[in-house]
C-alpha positions, -999 to 999 in steps of 0.1 A, spaced: 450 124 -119 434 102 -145 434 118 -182 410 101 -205 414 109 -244 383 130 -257 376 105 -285 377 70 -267 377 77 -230 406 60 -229 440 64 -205 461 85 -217 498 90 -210 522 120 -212 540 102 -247 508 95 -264 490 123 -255 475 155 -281 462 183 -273 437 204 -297 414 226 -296 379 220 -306 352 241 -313 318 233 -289 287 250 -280 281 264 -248 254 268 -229 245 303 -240 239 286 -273 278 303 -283 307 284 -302 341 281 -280 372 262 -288 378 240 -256 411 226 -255 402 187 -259 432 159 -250 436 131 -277 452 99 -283 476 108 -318 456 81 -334 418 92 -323 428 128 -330 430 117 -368 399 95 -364 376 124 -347 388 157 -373 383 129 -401 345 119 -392 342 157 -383 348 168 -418 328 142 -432 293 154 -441 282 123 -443 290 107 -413 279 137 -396 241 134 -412 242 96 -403 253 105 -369 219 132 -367 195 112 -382 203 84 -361 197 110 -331 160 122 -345 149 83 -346 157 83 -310 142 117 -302 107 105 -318 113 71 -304 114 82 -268 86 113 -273 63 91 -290 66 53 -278 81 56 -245 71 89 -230 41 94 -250 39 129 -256 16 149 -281 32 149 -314 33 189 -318 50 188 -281 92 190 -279 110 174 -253 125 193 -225 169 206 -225 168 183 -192 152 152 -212 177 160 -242 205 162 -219 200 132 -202 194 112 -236 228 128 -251 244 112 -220 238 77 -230 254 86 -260 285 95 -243 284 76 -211 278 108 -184 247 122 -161 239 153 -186 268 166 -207 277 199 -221 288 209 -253 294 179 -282 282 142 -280 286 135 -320 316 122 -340 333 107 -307 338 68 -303 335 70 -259 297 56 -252 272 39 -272 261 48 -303 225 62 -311 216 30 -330 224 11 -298 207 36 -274 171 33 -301 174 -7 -300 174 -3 -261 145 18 -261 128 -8 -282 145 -37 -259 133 -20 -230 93 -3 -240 75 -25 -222 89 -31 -191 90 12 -192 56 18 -200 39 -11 -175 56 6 -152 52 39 -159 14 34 -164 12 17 -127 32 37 -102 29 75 -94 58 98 -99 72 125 -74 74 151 -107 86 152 -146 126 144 -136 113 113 -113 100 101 -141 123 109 -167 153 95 -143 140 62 -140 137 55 -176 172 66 -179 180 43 -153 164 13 -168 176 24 -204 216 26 -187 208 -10 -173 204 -20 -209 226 -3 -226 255 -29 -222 232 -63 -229 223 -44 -264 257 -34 -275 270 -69 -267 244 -81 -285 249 -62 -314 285 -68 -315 282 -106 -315 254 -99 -345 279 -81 -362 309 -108 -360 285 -136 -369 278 -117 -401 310 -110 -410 319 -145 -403 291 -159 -418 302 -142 -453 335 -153 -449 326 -192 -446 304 -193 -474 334 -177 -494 358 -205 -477 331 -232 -480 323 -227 -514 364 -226 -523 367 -254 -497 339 -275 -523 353 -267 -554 389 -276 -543 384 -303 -521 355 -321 -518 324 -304 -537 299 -331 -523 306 -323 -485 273 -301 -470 280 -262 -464 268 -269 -430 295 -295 -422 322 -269 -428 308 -238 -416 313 -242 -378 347 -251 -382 353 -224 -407 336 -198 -378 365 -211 -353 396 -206 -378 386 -168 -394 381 -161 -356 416 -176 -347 435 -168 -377 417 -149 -402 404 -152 -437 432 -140 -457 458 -166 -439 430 -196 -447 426 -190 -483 463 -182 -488 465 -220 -472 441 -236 -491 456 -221 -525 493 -231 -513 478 -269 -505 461 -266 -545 489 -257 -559 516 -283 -538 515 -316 -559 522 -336 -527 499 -321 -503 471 -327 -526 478 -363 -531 476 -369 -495 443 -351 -495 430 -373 -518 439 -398 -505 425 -394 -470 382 -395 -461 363 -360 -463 362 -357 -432 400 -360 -427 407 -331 -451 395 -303 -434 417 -307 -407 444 -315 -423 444 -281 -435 428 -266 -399 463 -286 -389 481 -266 -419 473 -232 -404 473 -240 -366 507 -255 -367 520 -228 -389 531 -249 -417 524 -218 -443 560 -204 -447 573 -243 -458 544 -242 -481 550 -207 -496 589 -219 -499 580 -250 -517 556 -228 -540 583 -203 -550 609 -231 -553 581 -247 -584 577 -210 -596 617 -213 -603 615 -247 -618 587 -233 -644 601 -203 -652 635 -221 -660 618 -252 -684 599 -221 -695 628 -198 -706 650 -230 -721 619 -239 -741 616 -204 -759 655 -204 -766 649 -238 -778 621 -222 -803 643 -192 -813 666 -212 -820 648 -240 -841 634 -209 -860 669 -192 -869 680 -229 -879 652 -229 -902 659 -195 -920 695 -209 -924 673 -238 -950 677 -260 -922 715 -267 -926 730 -293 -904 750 -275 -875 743 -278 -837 745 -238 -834 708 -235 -825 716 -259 -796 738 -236 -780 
């Protein structure tokens, strides 16, 4: 038998498997603890977002958006009507990927969320309403089912769609912070656009963090730096690119640690140096070599 964790809908396994119980209405409108099955990790996840307040009130306002959404734009109903425990059931179930669930479809990560299900709706009016205004149905749950059905069809084009959105943000934030250090550094009259694409490619293959830890290791390396300058624009960023892909960072941190050394040493010789030039001094500058010692 297949056991799915509560949170995720994920497989779970005997070794990696909690069980809790959770407190859910029932259909009598009653609150029963139903023992739930978790993954360690999404049981910490689900009672965290649970005591939240608010991620719970983003989670419900989210839902009324789509409530009024589908009452008013795609099932255009009379403002003052409500929509129907079979309409709300079926609309819950997009949440959590089933038919028409019982009990709770908030908090938990299994489904799509209710931002995803409204930008569907909005993805999808027009194709529902032509078609709704055109052809006759057998009764209200005809009706209801095939917007359901077209809304389900969607549901996966939306969420990749907002996904990729999402990472190109993120990404794109990241290479103006890399192309800006990139300009300062190493070549400040190369164009953003010149150094964004391939800054897109390396935070997706080997993150932000490792490529400005690289480009501060090549700033501070005397040697790498004089090869950069002496090599066209163009050259330099993948030189670096070449730096990270080839995993050249741990001889760079070595050789950065091995300066740090060096400094802290002619740093430390030069203040006994000027203690010592100081106590010669309060001796009325005598000649002895003890302040050499």
């Amino acid at each position: 038998m297949t056991i799915r964790c509560y949170h995720c809908n994920g497989l779970l396994d005997e070794n990696d498997m909690v069980i809790k119980p959770i407190p859910l209405i029932c259909k009598n409108g009653k609150v029963r603890n139903y023992k739930r099955k978790f993954h360690m990790e999404c049981l910490q996840e689900y009672m965290k977002n649970s005591s939240n307040r608010e991620v719970r009130k983003s989670e419900n306002d989210d839902w009324s958006k789509v409530y009024e959404y589908y009452k008013s734009e795609i099932m255009r109903y009379p403002e003052t009507s409500n929509l129907s425990i079979y309409e709300v059931r079926r609309l819950n179930g997009l949440r959590v990927g089933s038919y028409m669930p019982n009990g709770n479809t908030r908090i938990v990560k299994k489904g799509y969320s209710y931002k995803t299900i409204l930008l569907t709706m909005q993805f999808s009016k027009a194709v529902i309403v032509k078609y709704i205004d055109t052809h006759k149905f057998h009764d209200g749950e005809h009706k209801i089912n095939y917007v359901m059905s077209v809304l389900g069809k969607n549901l996966d084009f939306i969420a990749e769609k907002m996904r990729l959105a999402q990472e190109i943000g993120e990404m794109t934030q990241s290479n103006r912070k890399l192309a800006e250090y990139y300009k300062n550094n190493f070549d400040e009259y190369i164009k953003d656009s010149s150094v964004a694409g391939a800054f897109r490619m390396l935070i997706k293959e080997h993150g932000e963090d490792n490529l400005l830890e690289a480009f501060g290791l090549v700033v501070r390396d005397g040697r790498a730096m004089d090869y950069i300058k002496s090599i066209e624009g163009t050259h330099r960023l993948n030189y670096i690119r070449k730096i990270v892909a080839e995993d050249k960072l741990p001889e760079l941190r070595r050789r950065a640690d091995s300066r740090k050394k060096q400094i802290r040493a002619v740093n430390d010789m030069e203040n006994e140096i000027t203690v010592s030039a100081t106590k010669y001094k309060r001796k009325g500058g005598k000649r002895h070599l003890n302040w050499l010692d």
